[in-house]
KOLNU-879372 format. One record per residue (C-alpha): residue number from 1; residue in one letter; chain; x, y, z. Coordinates in steps of 0.001 Angstrom, whole numbers, always signed. Each point is the difference from the previous one (the first is absolute). Example, Ala and Ser with C-alpha at 12.3 -4.5 7.8 and 13.67 -1.06 7.14 Angstrom:
2
+-----+---------+--------+---------+---------+---------+
| num | residuo | cadena |       u |       v |       w |
+-----+---------+--------+---------+---------+---------+
|   1 |       A |      A |  +12300 |   -4500 |   +7800 |
|   2 |       S |      A |   +1370 |   +3440 |    -660 |
+-----+---------+--------+---------+---------+---------+
END
This chain:
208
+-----+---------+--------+---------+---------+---------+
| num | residuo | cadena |       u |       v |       w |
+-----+---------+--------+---------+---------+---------+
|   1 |       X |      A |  +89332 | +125732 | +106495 |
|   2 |       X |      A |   +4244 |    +369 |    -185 |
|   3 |       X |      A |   +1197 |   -2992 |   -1735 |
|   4 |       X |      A |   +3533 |     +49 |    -352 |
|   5 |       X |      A |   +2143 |   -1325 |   -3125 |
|   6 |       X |      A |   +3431 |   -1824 |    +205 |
|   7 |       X |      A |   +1688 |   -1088 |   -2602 |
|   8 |       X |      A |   +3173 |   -2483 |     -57 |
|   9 |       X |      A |   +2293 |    -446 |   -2982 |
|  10 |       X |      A |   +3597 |   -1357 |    -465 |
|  11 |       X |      A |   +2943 |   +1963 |   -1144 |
|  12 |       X |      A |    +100 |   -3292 |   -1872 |
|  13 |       X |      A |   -1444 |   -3553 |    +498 |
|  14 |       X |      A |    +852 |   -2068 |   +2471 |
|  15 |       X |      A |    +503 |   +2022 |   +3169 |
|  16 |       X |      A |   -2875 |   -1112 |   +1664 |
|  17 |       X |      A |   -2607 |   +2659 |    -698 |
|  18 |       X |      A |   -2769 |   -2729 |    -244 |
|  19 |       X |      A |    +948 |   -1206 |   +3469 |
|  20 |       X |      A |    +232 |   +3398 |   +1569 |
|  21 |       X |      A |   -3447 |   +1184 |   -1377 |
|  22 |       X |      A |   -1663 |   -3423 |   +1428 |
|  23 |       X |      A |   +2286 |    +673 |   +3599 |
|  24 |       X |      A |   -1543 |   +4063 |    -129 |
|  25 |       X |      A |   -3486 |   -1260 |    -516 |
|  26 |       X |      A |    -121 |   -1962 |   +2900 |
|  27 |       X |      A |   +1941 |   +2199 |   +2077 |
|  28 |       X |      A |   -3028 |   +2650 |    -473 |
|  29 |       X |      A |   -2677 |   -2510 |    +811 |
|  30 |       X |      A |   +1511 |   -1198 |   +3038 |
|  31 |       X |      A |    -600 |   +4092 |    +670 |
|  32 |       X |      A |   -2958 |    -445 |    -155 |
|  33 |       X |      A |    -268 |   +1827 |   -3341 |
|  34 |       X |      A |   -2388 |   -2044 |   -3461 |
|  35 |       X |      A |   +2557 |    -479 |   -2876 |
|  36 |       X |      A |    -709 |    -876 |   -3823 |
|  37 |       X |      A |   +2960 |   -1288 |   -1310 |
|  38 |       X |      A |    +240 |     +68 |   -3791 |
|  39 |       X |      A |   +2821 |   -2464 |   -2290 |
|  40 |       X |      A |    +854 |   +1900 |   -2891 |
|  41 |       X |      A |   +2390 |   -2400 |    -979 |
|  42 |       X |      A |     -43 |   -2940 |   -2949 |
|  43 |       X |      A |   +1895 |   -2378 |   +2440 |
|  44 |       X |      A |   -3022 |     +36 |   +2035 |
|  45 |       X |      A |   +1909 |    -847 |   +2951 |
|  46 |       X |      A |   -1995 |   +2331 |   +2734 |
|  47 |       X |      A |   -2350 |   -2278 |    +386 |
|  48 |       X |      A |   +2125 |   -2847 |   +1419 |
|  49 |       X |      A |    +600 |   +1965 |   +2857 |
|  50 |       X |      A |   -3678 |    -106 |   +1169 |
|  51 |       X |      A |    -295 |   -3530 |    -987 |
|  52 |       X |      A |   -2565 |   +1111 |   -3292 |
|  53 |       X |      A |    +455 |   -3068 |   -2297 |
|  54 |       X |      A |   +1213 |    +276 |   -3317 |
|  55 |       X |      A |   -3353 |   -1647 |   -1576 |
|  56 |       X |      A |   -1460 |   +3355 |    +611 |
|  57 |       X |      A |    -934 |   +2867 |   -2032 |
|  58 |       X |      A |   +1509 |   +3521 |    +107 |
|  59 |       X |      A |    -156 |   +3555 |   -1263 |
|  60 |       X |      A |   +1888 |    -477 |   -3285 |
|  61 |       X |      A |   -2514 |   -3211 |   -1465 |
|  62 |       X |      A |   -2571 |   +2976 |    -144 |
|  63 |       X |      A |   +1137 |   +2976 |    -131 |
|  64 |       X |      A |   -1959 |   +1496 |   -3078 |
|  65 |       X |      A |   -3154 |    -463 |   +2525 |
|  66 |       X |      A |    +764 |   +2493 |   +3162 |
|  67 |       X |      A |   -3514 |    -849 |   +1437 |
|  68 |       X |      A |    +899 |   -3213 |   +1133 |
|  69 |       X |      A |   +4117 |    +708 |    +924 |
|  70 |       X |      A |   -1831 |    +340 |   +3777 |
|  71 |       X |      A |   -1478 |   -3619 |    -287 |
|  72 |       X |      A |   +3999 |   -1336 |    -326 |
|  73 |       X |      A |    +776 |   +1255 |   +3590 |
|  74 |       X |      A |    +838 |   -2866 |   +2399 |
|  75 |       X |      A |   -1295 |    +585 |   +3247 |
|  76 |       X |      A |   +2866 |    -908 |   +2585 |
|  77 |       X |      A |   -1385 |   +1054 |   +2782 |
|  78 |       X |      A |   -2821 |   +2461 |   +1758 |
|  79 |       X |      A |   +2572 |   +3049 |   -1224 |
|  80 |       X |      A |   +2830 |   -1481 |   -2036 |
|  81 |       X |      A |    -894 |    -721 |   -3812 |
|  82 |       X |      A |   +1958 |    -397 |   -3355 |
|  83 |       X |      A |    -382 |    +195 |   -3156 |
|  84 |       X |      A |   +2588 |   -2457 |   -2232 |
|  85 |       X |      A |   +1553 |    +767 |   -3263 |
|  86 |       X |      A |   -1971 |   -3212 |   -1081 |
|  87 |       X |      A |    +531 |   -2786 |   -3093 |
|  88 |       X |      A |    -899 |   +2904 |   -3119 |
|  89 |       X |      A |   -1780 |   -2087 |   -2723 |
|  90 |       X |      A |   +2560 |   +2094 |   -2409 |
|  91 |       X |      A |   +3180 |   -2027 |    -598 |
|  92 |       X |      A |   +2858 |   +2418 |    +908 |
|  93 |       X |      A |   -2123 |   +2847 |   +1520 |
|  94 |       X |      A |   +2030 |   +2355 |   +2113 |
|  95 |       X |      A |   -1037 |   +2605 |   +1028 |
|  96 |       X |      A |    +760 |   +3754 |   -1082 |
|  97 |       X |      A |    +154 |   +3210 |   +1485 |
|  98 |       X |      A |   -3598 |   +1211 |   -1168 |
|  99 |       X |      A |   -1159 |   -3803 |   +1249 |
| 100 |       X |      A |   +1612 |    +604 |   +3515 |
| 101 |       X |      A |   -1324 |   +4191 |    +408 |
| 102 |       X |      A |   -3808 |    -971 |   -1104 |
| 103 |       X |      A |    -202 |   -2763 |   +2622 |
| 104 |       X |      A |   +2007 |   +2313 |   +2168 |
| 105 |       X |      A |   -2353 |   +2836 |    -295 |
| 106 |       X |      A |   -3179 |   -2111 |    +402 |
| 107 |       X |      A |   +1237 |   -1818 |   +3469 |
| 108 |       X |      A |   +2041 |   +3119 |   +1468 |
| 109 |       X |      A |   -3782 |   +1499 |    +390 |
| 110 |       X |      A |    -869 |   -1460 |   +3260 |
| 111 |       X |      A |   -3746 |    -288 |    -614 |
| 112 |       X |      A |   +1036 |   -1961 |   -2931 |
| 113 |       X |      A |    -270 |   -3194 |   +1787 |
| 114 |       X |      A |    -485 |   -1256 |   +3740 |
| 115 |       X |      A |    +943 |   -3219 |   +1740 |
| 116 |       X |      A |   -2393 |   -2019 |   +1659 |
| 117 |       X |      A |   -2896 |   +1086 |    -803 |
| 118 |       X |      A |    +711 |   +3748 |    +601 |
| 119 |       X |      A |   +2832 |    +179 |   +2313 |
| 120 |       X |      A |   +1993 |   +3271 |   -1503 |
| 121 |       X |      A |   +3448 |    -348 |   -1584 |
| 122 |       X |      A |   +2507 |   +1979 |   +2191 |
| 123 |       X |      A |   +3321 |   -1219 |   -2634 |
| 124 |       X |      A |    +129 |   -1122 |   -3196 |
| 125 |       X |      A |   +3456 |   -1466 |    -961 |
| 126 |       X |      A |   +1207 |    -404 |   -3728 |
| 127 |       X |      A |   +2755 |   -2352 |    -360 |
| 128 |       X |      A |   +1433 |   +1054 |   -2994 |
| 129 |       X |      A |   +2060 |   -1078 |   -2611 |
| 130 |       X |      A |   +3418 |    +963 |   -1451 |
| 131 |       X |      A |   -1491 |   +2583 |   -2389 |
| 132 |       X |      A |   +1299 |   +3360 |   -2228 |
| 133 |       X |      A |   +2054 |   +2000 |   +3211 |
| 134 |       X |      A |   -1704 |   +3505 |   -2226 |
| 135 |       X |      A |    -485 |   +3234 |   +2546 |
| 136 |       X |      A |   -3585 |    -186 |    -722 |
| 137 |       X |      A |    -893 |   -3668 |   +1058 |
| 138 |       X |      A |   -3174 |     -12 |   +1417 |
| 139 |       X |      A |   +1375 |   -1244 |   +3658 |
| 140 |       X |      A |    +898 |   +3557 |    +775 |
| 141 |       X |      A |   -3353 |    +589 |    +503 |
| 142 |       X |      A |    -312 |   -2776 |   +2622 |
| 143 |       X |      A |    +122 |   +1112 |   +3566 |
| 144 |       X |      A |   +2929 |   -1916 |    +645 |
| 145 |       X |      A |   +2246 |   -1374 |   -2762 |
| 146 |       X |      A |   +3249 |   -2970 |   +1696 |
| 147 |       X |      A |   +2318 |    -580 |   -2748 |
| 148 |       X |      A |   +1598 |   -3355 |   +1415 |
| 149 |       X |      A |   +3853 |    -351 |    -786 |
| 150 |       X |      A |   +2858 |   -2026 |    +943 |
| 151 |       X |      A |   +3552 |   +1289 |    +924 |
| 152 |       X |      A |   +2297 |   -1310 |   -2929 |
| 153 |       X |      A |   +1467 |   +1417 |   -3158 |
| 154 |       X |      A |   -2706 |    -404 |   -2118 |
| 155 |       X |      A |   -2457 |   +2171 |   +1943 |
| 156 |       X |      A |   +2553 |   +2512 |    +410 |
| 157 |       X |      A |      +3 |    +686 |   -3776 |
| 158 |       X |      A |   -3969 |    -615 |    -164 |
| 159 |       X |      A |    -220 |   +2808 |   +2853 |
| 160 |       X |      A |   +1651 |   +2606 |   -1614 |
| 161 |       X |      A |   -2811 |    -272 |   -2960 |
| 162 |       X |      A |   -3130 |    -180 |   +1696 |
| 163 |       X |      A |   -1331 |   +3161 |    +627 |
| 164 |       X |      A |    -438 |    +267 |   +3534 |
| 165 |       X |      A |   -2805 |   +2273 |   +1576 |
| 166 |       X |      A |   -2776 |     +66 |   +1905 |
| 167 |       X |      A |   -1847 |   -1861 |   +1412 |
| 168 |       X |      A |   +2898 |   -3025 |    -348 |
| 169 |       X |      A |   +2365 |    -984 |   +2757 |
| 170 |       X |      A |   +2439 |   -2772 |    -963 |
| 171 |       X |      A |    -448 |   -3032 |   +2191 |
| 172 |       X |      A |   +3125 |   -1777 |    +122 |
| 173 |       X |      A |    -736 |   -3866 |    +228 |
| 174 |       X |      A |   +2453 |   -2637 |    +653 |
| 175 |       X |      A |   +2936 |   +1768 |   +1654 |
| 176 |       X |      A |   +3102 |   -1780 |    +535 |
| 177 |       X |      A |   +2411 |   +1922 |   +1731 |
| 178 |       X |      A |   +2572 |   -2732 |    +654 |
| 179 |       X |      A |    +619 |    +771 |   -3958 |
| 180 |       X |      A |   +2540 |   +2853 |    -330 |
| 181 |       X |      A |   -1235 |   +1290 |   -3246 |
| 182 |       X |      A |   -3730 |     +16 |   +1111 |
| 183 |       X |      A |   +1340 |   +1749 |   +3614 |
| 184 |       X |      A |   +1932 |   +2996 |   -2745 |
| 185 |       X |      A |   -3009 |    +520 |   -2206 |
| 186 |       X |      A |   -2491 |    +401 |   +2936 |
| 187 |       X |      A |   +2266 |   +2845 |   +1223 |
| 188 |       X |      A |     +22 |   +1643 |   -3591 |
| 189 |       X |      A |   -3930 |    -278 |    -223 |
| 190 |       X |      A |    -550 |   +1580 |   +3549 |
| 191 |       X |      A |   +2162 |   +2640 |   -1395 |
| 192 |       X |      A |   -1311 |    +604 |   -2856 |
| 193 |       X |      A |   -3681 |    -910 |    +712 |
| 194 |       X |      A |    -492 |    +266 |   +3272 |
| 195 |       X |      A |   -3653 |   +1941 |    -267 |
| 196 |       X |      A |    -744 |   -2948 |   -1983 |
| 197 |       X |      A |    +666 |   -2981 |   +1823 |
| 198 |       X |      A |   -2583 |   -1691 |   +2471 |
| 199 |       X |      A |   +1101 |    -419 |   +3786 |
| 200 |       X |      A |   -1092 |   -3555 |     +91 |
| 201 |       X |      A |   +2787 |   -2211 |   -1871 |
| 202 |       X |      A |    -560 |   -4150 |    -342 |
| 203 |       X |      A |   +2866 |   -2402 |    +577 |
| 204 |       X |      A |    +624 |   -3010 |   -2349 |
| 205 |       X |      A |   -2140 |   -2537 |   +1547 |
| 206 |       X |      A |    +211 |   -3340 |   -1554 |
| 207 |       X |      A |   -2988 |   -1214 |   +1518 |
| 208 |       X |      A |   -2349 |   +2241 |   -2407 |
+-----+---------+--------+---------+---------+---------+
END
């Protein structure tokens, strides 16, 4: 079986990675494709966007016991499912690099889990939190790894540290061109990363 791993972090929070990652997993069912869509986040904010109430358990309440992380899984539909940061029983957890790459490794195996009752996962998607920007982070090792960023000032200065290479492609999120600085810094970055930067751009939409 050829499961595929995405994952989606921000060049810094706030620039809708959360949203995106909910907007790609849908995308892929509606192709017909069986998606397990994992929030490695402590805002826990995935799961709004499937309509998974808060009152609910997640990953993070028990993650000393891997045997049952697959019981956590919320079923959304015949081949849509995700699994939510959850309400961790430890006051202040958040989670670390070696919390994110075990869970990582354990789901990114395909036969790892299925979705109703033995439907095959075709994606698993890690929405990911701001974490250490290091060359060896496991994501690199994903398939596919969208580093979400807006056009401004601030992710200018954030780009040029964050060591870009593959598998990433920038995904630039909230473009508003009728903004002369944001229209003279998306010239500089297709200059200077052009290789890096994904053909499919998102306008500023206020209705998301």
């Amino acid at each position: 079986m050829n499961t595929n791993v995405i994952t989606l972090s921000g060049l810094r929070g706030g620039v809708g990675t959360t949203s995106l990652t909910a907007m790609l997993a849908q995308s892929l069912y509606e192709l017909g494709e069986s998606v397990l869509v994992i929030d490695m986040c402590s805002q826990d904010l995935l799961r709004l966007h499937f309509g998974v109430s808060f009152t609910d358990k997640g990953w993070s309440a028990i993650f000393e016991d891997k045997a049952r992380w697959p019981t956590q899984i919320h079923l959304i539909n015949k081949r849509l499912a995700l699994l939510p940061f959850g309400r961790s029983s430890r006051v202040g957890f958040e989670p670390t690099l070696s919390n994110c790459a075990e869970l990582w490794r354990y789901f990114e195996q395909g036969d790892a889990v299925s979705i109703n009752a033995g439907t095959p996962v075709d994606w698993v998607l890690f929405d990911m939190p701001v974490l250490n920007t290091s060359p060896d982070h496991f994501y690199f090792d994903s398939d596919f790894h969208f580093l979400i960023a807006e056009v401004d000032i601030a992710a200018h200065i954030l780009l040029k540290q964050f060591p870009i290479q593959n598998p990433t492609l920038v995904v630039l999120n909230k473009l508003n061109l009728t903004q002369p600085l944001s229209s003279s810094l998306l010239l500089g970055w297709h200059m200077g990363y052009r290789k890096w930067i994904h053909p499919i751009q998102f306008s500023y939409d206020t209705h998301i």
